[in-house]
C-alpha positions in Angstrom: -36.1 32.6 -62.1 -39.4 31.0 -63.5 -37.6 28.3 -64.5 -35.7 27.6 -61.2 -39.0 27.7 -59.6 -41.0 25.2 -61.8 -37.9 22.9 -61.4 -38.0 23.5 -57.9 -41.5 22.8 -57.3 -41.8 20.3 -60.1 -38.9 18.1 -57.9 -40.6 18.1 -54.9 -40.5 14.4 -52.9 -42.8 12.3 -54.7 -44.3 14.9 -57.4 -47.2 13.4 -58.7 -47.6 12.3 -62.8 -49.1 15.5 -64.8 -50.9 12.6 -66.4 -53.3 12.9 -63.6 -54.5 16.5 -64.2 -54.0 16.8 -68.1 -54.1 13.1 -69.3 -56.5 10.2 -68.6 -58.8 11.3 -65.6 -60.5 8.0 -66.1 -64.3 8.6 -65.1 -63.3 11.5 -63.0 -65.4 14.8 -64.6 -64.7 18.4 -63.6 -66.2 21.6 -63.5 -64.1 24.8 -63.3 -64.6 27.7 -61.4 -67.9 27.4 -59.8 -69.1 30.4 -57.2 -69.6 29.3 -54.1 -70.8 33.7 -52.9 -71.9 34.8 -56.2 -69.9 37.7 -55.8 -68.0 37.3 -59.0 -64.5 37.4 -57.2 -62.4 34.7 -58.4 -61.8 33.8 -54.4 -64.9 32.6 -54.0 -64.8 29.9 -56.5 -64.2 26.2 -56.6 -63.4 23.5 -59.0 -65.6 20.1 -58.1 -63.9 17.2 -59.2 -66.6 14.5 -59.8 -66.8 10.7 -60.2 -68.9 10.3 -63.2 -71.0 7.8 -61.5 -71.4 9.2 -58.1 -73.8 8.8 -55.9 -76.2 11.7 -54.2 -74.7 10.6 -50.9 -70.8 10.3 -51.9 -68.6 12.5 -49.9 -67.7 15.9 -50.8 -63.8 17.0 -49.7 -63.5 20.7 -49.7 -60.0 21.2 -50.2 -58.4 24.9 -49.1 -55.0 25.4 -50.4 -51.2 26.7 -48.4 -49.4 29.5 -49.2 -48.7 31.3 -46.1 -52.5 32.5 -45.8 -51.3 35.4 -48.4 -50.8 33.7 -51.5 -51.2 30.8 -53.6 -54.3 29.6 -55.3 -56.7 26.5 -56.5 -54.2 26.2 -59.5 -50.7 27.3 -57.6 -48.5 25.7 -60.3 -50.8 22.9 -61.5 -49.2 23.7 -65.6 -45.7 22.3 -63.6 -46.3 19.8 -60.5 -50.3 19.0 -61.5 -51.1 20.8 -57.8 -53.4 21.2 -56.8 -55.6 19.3 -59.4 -54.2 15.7 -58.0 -56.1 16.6 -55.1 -58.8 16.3 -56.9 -58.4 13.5 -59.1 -57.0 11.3 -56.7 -60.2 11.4 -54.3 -62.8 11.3 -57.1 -61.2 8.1 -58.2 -61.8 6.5 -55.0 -65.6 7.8 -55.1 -65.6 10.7 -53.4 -66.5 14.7 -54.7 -63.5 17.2 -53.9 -64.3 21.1 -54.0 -61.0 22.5 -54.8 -61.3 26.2 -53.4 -60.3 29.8 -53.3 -60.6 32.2 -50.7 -59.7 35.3 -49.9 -55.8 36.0 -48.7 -54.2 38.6 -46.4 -54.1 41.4 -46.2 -57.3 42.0 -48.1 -58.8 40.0 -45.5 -58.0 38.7 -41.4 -58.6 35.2 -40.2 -62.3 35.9 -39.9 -62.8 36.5 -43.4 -60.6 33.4 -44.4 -62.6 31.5 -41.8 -66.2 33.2 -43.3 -65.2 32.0 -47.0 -64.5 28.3 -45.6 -67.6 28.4 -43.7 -69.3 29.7 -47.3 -68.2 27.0 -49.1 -68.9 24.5 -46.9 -72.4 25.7 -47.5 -72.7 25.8 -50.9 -71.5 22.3 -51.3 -74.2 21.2 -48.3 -76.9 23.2 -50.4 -75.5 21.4 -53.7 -75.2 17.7 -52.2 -77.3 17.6 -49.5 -77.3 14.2 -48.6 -73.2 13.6 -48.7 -71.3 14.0 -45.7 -69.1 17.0 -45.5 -65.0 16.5 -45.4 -62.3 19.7 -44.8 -59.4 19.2 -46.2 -56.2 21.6 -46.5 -52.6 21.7 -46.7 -50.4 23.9 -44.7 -52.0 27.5 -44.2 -55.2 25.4 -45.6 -55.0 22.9 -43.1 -54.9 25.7 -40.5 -58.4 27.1 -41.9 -59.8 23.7 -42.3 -59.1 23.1 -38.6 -60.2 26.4 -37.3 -63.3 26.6 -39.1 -64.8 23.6 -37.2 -62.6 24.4 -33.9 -62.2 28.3 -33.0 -64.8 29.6 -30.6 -64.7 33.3 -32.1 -64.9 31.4 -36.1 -67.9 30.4 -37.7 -68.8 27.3 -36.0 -68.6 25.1 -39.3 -70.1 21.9 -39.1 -68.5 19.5 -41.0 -68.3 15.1 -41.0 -64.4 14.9 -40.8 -61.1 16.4 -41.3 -58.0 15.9 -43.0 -55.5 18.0 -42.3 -51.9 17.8 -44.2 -48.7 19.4 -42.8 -51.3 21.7 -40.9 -49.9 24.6 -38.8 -51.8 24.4 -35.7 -49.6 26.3 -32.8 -49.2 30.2 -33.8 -48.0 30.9 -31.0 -45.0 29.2 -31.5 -45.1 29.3 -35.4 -44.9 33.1 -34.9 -41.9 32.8 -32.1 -39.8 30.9 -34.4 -40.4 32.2 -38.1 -38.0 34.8 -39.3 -38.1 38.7 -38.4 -39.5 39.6 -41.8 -42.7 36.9 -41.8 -43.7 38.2 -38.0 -43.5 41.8 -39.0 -45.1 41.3 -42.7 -47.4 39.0 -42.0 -48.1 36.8 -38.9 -48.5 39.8 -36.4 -50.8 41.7 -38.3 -52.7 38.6 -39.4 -53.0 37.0 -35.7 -52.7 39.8 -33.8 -49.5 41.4 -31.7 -50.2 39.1 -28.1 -50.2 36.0 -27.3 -53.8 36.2 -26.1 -54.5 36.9 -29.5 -52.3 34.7 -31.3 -53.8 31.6 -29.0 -57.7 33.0 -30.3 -56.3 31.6 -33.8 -54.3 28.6 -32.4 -55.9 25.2 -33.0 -53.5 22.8 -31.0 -55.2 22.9 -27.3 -58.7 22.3 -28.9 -58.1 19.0 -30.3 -58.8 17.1 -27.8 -62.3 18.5 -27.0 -63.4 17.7 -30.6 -65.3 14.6 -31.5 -64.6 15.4 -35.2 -63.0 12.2 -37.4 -59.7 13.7 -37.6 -56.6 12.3 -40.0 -53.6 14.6 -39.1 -50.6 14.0 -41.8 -47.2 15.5 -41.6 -43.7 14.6 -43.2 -40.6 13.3 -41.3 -39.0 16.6 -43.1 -41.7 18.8 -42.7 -41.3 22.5 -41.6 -40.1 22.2 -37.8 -43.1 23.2 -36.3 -45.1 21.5 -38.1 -43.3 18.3 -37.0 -43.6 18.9 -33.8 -47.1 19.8 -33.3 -47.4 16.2 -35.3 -45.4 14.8 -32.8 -47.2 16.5 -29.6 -50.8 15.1 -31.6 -50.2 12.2 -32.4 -48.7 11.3 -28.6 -51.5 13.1 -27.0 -54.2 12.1 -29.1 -52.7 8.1 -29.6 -56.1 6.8 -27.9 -58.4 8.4 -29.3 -60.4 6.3 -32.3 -61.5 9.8 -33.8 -58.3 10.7 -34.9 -55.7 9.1 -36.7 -51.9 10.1 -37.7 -50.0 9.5 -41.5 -46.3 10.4 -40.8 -44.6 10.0 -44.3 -40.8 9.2 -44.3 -38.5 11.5 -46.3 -41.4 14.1 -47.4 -40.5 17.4 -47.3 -43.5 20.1 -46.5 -44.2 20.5 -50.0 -43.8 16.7 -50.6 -46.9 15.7 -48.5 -49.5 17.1 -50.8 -47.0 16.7 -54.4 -47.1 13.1 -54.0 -51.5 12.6 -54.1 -52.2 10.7 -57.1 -48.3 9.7 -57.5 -46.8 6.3 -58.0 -46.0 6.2 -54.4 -48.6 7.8 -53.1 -49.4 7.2 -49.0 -52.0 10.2 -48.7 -54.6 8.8 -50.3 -55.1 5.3 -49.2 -54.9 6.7 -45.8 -57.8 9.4 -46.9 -59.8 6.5 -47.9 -59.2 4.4 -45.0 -60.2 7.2 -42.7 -63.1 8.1 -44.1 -64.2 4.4 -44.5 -63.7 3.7 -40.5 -65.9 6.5 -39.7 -68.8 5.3 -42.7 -68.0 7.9 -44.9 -67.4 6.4 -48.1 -68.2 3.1 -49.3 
């Protein structure tokens, strides 16, 4: 079964080289498991992936991880696909920091407490580097988190320079009409709440277009379902708006979009770069 998974995960759409987590890093130093709440819980630490010239006032990416916001974590399967390390690497080498993160996971904790550890490390990195601009970054579950944080009126209120947001899922409403019976009952409904009313409080979709946040929204063409369509809805919606801007990637599947950083045919990161350069972000 271990085996079936590594394979599985390891021949994900565009898996990046393990050459860019265990081999030649080029100038790209990193320091493992730094607190961000000196708590000593492993959830509230972070790796920082560093260029080894950078400046005071490079960018720092703090990357939150997917996994259903109840598992996964900084390392999820990095010995077999290099995730999510590649992050990482693949950003510092274009002069930018990148604070890989934990945080805590249901059910030990609700959205406020996922949302409280974002916020947390957010601030530790502005405490550490205060003269770079701050960047959220997530995939999947992540990118929900790294949206809310900023977004949510009953979050934290996180102030942060830009976003990047990959195969983010943004409408729980309708993630929770249309997952399976098992998910709803295990975990959406007593993460989000049993109503709609609650279940928009933690839904990021509507709020958008009130933001003024630099915003690069990426999905695949085989994403998960909603996922695609909430990509769809944004990028329509959202089309003429200079704030925000979209990376659809042909043939990547939901893992796919984040496997494929630091890869031969990587599309994530140049558009990363690109992004952050409109909005003077990075040099």
């Amino acid at each position: 079964m271990v085996l079936v998974l590594v394979l599985a995960v390891s021949g994900s759409a565009g898996c990046p080289s393990l050459g860019t987590v265990y081999g030649d890093r080029g100038d790209v130093e990193v320091e493992a498991d730094l607190a961000y709440i000196e708590d000593g819980s492993p959830q509230h630490r972070c790796d920082l992936y560093s260029p080894a010239d950078a400046r005071s006032d490079a960018p720092v990416v703090v990357f939150f991880h997917g996994g259903y916001w109840s598992g996964q974590d900084k390392q999820y399967w990095e010995f077999a696909s290099g995730l999510y390390g590649n992050v990482g690497v693949a950003l510092a080498r274009e002069g930018a920091r990148v604070a890989n993160c934990n945080y805590r996971l249901f059910p030990d904790v609700l959205l406020r407490g996922m949302l409280n550890d974002v916020d947390a490390a957010v601030t530790s990195m502005r405490g550490r580097f205060p003269r770079a601009p701050i960047v959220l970054m997530g995939h999947s579950a992540g990118a929900h988190l790294a949206s809310a944080a900023p977004l949510l009126a009953n979050g934290p209120r996180t102030e942060v320079d830009a976003q990047i947001l990959v195969s983010g899922i943004f409408d729980i409403v309708s993630g929770i009409e249309n997952d399976s019976q098992e998910n709803r009952d295990q975990i959406l409904l007593p993460l989000f709440g049993e109503t709609v009313a609650e279940q928009q409080l933690a839904s990021t979709v509507d709020l958008f277009a009130a933001s003024a946040i630099p915003t690069l929204i990426v999905a695949g063409t085989d994403d998960l379902p909603g996922i695609v369509l909430d990509f769809e809805r944004l990028s329509t919606d959202l089309a003429d708006r200079d704030t925000f801007s979209f990376l659809e990637i042909e043939g990547a599947d939901h893992a796919g979009t984040v496997l494929q950083i630091a890869g031969d045919d990587d599309k994530v990161t140049p558009a990363v770069t690109a992004h952050l350069r409109a909005h003077g972000l990075l040099d």
